[in-house]
N, C-alpha and C positions, 0 to 999 in steps of 0.2 A: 075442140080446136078453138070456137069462140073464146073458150074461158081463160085458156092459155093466153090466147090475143090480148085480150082484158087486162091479164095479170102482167104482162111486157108493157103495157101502154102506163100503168099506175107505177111500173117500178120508172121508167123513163120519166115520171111528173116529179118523183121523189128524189131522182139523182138532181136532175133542172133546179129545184128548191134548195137541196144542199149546198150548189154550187156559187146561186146567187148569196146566200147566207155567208158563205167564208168570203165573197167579193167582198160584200160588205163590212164584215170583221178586218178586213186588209186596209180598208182605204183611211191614209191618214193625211193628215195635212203637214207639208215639208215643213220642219224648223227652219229659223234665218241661219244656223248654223251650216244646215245641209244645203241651205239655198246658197249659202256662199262660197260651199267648197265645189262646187260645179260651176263655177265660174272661170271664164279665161280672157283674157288679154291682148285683144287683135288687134288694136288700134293704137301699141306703143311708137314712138317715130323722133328721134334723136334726133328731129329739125324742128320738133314741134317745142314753143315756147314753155309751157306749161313744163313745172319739173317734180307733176305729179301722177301718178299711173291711175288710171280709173276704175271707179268702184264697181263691182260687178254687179249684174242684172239678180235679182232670183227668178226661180224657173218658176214656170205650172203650175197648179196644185194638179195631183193626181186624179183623173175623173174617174168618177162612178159609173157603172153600166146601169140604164132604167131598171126602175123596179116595179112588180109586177102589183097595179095598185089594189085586184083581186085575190090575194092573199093573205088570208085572216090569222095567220099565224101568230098571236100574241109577241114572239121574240121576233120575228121578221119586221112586223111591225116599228118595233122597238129602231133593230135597226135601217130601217129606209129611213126613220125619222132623223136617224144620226147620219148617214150617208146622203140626206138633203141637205143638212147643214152643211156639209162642208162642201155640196156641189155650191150652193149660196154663195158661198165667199168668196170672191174677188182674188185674184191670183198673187195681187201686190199690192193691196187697197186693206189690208191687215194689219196692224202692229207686229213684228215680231216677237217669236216667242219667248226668245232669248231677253233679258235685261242687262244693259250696262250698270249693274252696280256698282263696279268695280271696274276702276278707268284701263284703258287701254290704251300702251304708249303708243306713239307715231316715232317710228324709228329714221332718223336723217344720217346721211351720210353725206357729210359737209368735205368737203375738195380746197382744206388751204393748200395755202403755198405750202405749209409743212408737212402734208400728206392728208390722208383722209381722216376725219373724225369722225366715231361712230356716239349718233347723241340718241337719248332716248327722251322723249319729249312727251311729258303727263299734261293733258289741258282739262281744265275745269273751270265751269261756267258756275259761278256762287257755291262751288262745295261741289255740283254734281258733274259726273262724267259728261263731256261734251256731246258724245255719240247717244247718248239716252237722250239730253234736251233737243238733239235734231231728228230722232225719230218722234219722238212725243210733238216736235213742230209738223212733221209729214204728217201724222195721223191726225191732229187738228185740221191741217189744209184738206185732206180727205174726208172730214167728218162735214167740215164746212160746206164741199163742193157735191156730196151727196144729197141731193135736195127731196128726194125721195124715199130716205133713210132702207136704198134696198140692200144694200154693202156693199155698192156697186157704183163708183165715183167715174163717171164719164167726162170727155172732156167737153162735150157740147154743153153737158149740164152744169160742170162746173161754169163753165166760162154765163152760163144763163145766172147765175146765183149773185144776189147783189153785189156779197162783199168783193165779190172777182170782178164783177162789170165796172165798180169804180173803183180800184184797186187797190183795195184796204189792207191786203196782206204784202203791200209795194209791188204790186205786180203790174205790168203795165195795164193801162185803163182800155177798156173792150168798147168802143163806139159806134160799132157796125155790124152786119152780119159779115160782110168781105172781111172785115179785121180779125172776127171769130175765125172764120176759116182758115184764113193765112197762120193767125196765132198758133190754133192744133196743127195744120201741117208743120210750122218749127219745132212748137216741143213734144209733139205723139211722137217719139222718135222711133219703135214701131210699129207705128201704123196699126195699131190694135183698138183703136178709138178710146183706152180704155185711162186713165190716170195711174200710171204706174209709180211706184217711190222712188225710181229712181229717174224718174220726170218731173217732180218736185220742184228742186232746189236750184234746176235748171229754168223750170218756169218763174220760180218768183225771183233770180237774180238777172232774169231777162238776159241768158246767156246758154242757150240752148246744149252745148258744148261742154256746161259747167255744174256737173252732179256729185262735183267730190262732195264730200264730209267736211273734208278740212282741204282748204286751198291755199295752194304757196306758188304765187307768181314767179318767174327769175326771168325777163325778156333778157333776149340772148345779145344786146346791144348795150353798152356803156361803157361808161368812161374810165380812162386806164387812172387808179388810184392813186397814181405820182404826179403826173404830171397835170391832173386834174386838182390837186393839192395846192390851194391857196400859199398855203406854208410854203413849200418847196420852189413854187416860182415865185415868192418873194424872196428867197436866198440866193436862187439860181442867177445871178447878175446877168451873164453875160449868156442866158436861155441854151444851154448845151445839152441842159437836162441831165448832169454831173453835177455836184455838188464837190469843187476840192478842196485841196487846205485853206484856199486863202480864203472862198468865199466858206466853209466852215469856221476859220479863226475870227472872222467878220459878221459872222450872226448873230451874237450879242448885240452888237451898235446898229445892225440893220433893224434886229426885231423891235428894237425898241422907239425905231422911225413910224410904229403902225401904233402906239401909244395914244390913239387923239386926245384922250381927256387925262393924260398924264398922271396915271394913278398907280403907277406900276405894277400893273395887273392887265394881261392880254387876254381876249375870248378872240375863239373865231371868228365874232363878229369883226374884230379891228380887222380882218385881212380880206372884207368880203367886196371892198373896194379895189382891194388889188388884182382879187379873180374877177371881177366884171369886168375891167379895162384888160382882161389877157384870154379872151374868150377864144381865139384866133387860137391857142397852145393846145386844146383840147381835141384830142384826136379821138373819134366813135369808131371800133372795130369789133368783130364777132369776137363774143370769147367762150372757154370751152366752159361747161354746165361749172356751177359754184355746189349745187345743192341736190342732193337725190333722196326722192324721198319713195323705198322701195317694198311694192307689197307681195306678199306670198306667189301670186298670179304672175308677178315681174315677167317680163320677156327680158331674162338675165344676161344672152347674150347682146344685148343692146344696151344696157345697163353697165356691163364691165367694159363695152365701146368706148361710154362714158368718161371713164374713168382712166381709161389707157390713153385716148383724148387729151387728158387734163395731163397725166403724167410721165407717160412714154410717147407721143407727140403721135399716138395712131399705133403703135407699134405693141405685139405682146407684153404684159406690165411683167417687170422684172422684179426680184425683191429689193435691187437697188435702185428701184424705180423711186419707193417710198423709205427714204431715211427717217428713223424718228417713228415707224411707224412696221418696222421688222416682226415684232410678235404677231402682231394682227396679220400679216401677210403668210406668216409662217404655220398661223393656226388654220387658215383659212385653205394652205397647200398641201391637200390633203395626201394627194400623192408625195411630197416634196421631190415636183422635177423642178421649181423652182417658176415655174409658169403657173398662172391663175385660170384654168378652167370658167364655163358659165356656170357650171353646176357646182363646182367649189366656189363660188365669189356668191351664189345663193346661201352660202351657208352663213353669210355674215348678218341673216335674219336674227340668227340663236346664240350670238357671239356676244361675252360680257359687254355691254357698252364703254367707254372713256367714259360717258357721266350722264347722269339723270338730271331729266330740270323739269321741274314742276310748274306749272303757272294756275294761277284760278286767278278767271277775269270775273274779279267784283270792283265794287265799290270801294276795298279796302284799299293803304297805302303799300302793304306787300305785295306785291303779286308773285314777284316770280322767285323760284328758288334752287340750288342745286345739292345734287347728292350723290350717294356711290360710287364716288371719282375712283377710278382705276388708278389704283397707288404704285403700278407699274410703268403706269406713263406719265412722259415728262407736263399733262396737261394740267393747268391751275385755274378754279376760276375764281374771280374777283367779282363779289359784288360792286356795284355802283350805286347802285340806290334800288326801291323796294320796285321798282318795275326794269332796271336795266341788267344785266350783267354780263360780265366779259370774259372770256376763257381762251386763256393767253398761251400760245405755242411760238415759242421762241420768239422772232421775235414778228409772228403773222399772229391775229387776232381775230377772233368769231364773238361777233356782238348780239346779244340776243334781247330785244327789246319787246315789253307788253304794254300793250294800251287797253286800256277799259273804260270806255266813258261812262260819268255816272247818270244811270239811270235817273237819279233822284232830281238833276238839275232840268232835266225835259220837262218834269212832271210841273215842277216851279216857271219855267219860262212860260207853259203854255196857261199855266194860271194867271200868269200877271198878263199874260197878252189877251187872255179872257176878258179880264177887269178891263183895260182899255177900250178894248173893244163893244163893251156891253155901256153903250150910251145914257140909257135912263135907266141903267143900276136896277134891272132887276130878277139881276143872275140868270137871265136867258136872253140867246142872242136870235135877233129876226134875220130875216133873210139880208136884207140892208148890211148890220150890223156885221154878217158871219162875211161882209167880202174883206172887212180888214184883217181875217184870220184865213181866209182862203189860199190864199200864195202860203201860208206856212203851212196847212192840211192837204193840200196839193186835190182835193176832191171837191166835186158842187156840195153845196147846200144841200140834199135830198140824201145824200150819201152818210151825211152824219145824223141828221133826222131820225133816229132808230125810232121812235115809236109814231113820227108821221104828224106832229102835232104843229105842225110851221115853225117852228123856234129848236134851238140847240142850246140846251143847258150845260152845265161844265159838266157834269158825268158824262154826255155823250162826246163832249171832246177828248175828255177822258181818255175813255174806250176807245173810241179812231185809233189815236194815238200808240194805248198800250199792244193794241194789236200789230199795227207797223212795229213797235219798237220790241213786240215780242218776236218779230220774222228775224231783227237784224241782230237782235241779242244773245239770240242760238246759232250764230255762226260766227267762225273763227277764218280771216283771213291774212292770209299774209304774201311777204313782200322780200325777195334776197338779192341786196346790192351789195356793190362795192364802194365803201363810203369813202370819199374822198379827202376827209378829216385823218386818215388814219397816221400822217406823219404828225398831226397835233396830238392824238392819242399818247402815241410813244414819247412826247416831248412831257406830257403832261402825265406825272411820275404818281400823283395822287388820286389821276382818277376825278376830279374836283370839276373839270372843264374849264379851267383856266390856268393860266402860265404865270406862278409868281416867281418874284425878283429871283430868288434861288434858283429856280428852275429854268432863266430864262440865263442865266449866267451856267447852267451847266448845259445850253443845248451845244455846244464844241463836241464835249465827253460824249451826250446822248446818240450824237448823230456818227460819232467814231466807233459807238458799237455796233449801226448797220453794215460796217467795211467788211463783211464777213471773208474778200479776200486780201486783208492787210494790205491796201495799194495807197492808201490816203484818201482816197475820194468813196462818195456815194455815188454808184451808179444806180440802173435803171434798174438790174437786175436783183439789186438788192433793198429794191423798197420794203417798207411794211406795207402788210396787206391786211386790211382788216374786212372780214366779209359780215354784213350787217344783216339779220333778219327780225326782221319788223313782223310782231304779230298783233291784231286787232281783230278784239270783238266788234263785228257789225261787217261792213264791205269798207275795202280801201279805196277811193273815189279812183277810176280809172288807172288802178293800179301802178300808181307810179314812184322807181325804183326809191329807195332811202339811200340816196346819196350823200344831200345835202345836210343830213341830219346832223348833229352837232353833241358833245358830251351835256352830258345836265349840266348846268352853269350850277356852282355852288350857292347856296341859299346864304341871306346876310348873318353874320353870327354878331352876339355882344361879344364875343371873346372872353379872356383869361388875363390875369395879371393885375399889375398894380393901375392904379386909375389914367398914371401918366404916362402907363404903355398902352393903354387902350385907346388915349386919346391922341397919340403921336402914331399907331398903327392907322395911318389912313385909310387905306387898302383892305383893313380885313386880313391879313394873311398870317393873321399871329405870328409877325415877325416884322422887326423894325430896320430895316436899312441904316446905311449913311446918310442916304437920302432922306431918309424920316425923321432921324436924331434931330433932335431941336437943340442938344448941347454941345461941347466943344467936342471934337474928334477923338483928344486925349481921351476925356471921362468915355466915348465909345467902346475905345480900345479895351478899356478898366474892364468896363461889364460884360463883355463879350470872353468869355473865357473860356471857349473853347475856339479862339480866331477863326473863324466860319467869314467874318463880315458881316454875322446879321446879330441880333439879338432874340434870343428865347422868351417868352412868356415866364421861363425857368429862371430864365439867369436876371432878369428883371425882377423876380417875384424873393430872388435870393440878395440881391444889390438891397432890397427893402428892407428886408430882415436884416443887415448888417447894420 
């Protein structure tokens, strides 16, 4: 009987052993893939400003059950060793597995007045996918804030870590231990004490709230695009907010009242007098979202709210909701009852796009560009120049502008302001010296100090520097208004940003083709609307809307032609008036042969040759 005993006690030690053996062979560490498809969407909210959905958390890593340190098993061994590592590692304090080599678009569904547009938006930061240089930014702020290199980034220890205490990565600066504590109760959002990634980008833009990837502001407050139009109340005489025949047969003579320096050539700026002295016209009311920018997780039926909002006024969207924009609704009805389901209007994740736009925020003069325009809709886009361009739907416009500031000018200013500042010239600054650099380092003296020697040579301002300008370099923010310019847009036929003589003599015809119901007049209902999104590398100061913003003013040219149309084109506008001719009217007539009223560079360049 004993032996029996024995022989059940040694087979239960060897099941026990097996069992821990396959735990360990199981336990793996979640890709960022599978960490993101467990994610969901609880805090979407169709009052909230923000007209971006939030990135999801990843979960866990998978724990391991202890192992038994008295087992000499050579493969057991083997694996406890592998089953410590990955209890080791920190749950969100790891690079992802996965790499962006290969960009991934940010799909917007833009809400003009002519229906919705669906855009697929490629950003790159000098060549690389923008979502690799913001993770490769989190896993530096995590390697930084690790002080005890265990893989295990805390926020007490970050916030102990110099670079965090005087807030070398832009993060606000740590003064106290009360500041410590308040600081991790905002951004531990939970409560896990631990540095999580997607606690990051919220702590360094000191916006606890704010963990996107990519951010696109739209506050739900601005100004109505007509009436806020410099242009418009300077036509509108008698303020009705109509434009009719008489005062459209009269905007030639008006516009050319806002002429100050008489060159026959209008920028927005000549009319920026008239909007100050009519600020009283400008009426602020909530308007429905402009921009959605919708991720897999979407909470879809608040999303299509959205959008019935903007176009059936609250009411289920019809297909004659969206004129102009019939296919998309019709692919998208899946059933075709002719009504948009949440879970059919999800499907416009996988739906060919209207157009691709590429941007890489460098240093270069190109940045931004478009592609795979859907040759079934009526949408066009027009470059403007190497960072603007316009995609024009009848007669409502979506402006999509990139900013990138150049790296290379920081690097220069802080060098010259070195040299001033470095008194006895000898390429290091003392304590003294570094206070006329400190308002532009925003840190004490001991912060840039890296090797502790009392003095700050130019490498360590250097370095300060590239480090803040590495946090603002790997984000991409932006900005979606209603630009108020948008009635100068349509007057301005070229794109150019200014109004010449020709163009200021056809705004009659221009503004007769917004009548869209053939009565004579311009009403309210038939403004242009131009919805403007503003993106930049770095943060947009206090986020505020691109209203005001204005077309690129044309750059000066030498022009074309013969020497005596070059120098009689005063204006620049390779074209010579009546007003320019410097000879009799007759000889005008002569060389004008195509009677237009102006003269060609052509027909100048041909009067020579005769």
């Amino acid at each position: 009987m004993a032996v029996k005993y024995a022989i059940a006690i040694l087979c239960c030690l060897l099941f026990v052993t097996a069992c821990r053996r396959s735990t360990n062979q199981t336990v793996k560490k979640p890709s960022a893939k599978q960490a993101e498809s467990t994610a969901t969407d609880s805090n979407s909210d169709v009052d909230e400003p923000a007209a971006i959905e939030p990135e999801s958390a990843s979960p866990e890593p998978t724990a391991a059950s202890e192992e038994d340190p008295a087992d000499d098993n050579s493969d057991s061994v083997e694996e406890n060793a592998q089953t410590d590592e990955v209890r080791a590692e920190p749950a969100l304090a790891v690079a992802a597995e996965e790499t962006h080599s290969v960009a991934e678009p940010d799909r917007l569904i833009v809400l003009s007045e002519s229906g919705p547009v669906v855009l697929d938006l490629v950003m790159l930061l000098d060549g690389t996918p923008y979502q690799a240089a913001i993770e490769s930014l989190i896993d530096d702020v995590l390697k930084a804030g690790d002080t005890d290199a265990d893989g295990q980034t805390e926020w007490k220890e970050l916030m102990s870590s110099k670079e965090f205490v005087y807030g070398q990565f832009g993060n606000p600066q740590i003064n106290s231990e009360q500041q410590r504590v308040e600081l991790e109760k905002t951004y531990d959002i939970n409560r896990n004490k631990r540095v999580d990634r997607d606690e990051v980008l919220g702590f360094l833009r000191q916006d606890a709230s704010n963990s996107y990837r990519f951010y696109l502001d739209e506050p739900q407050t601005s100004q109505d695009g007509l009436t806020a139009s410099p242009v418009f109340r300077w036509l509108d005489t008698n303020g009705d907010q109509v434009l009719d025949e008489q005062e459209r047969q009269s905007a030639v003579h008006r516009m050319w009242k806002n002429d100050a320096d008489d060159n026959q050539i209008l920028r927005p700026t000549d009319f920026e007098s008239a909007a100050a002295s009519d600020m009283a016209v400008r009426r602020r009311r909530r308007e429905p979202r402009k921009v959605i920018v919708p991720k897999e997780y979407s909470d879809w039926s608040k999303l299509l709210y959205l959008v019935e909002e903007k176009y059936a006024y609250g009411n289920p969207l019809t297909v004659h909701d969206v004129p102009g924009f019939e296919k998309t609704f019709l692919i998208l009805d899946a059933d075709q009852d002719e009504f948009l389901s949440p879970k059919e209007f999800s499907a416009i994740m996988e739906i060919t796009p209207h157009a691709v736009i590429t941007i890489d925020f460098s240093n270069a003069a190109e940045l931004i560009t478009a592609s795979d325009i859907d040759p079934d809709s009526s949408l066009r886009t027009v470059p403007v120049n190497g960072r603007r361009l316009r995609i024009e739907l009848d007669v409502s416009f979506i402006e999509v502008v990139a900013d990138s500031p150049n790296s290379a000018l920081l690097a220069e200013q802080a060098g010259a302001m070195f040299d001033r500042a470095d008194s006895d010239k000898n390429d290091a600054l003392s304590s003294e010296e570094f206070t006329a650099v400190q308002p532009f380092t925003m840190v004490p003296f001991e912060a840039v100090d890296e090797n502790g020697d009392d003095q700050v040579d130019r490498n360590e301002l250097l370095s300060l520097l590239e480090k803040r300008q590495r946090v603002s370099e790997r984000q991409i923010t932006g900005v979606v208004g209603e630009n108020s310019q948008s009635l100068f847009v349509h007057l301005d036929q070229n794109g150019d940003g200014q109004l010449t003589s020709r163009e200021v003599r056809e705004i009659p015809d221009r503004l007769l083709e917004l009548d869209e119901n053939g009565d004579g007049v311009l009403a309210l209902s038939e403004r242009p609307n131009q919805i403007r999104i503003q993106l930049t590398r770095g943060s947009v100061p206090n986020r505020v809307v691109p209203d005001q913003s204005t077309p690129q003013e044309a750059e000066e040219s030498k022009g074309t032609g013969p020497a005596w149309f070059r120098s009689m084109d005063v204006n620049n506008d390779q074209e010579i008036s009546h007003r320019e001719f410097l000879g009799p009217i007759e000889v005008f007539e002569q060389l004008d042969k195509n009677g237009d009223a102006f003269l060609s560079a052509d027909e100048a360049t041909a009067a020579a040759v005769r």
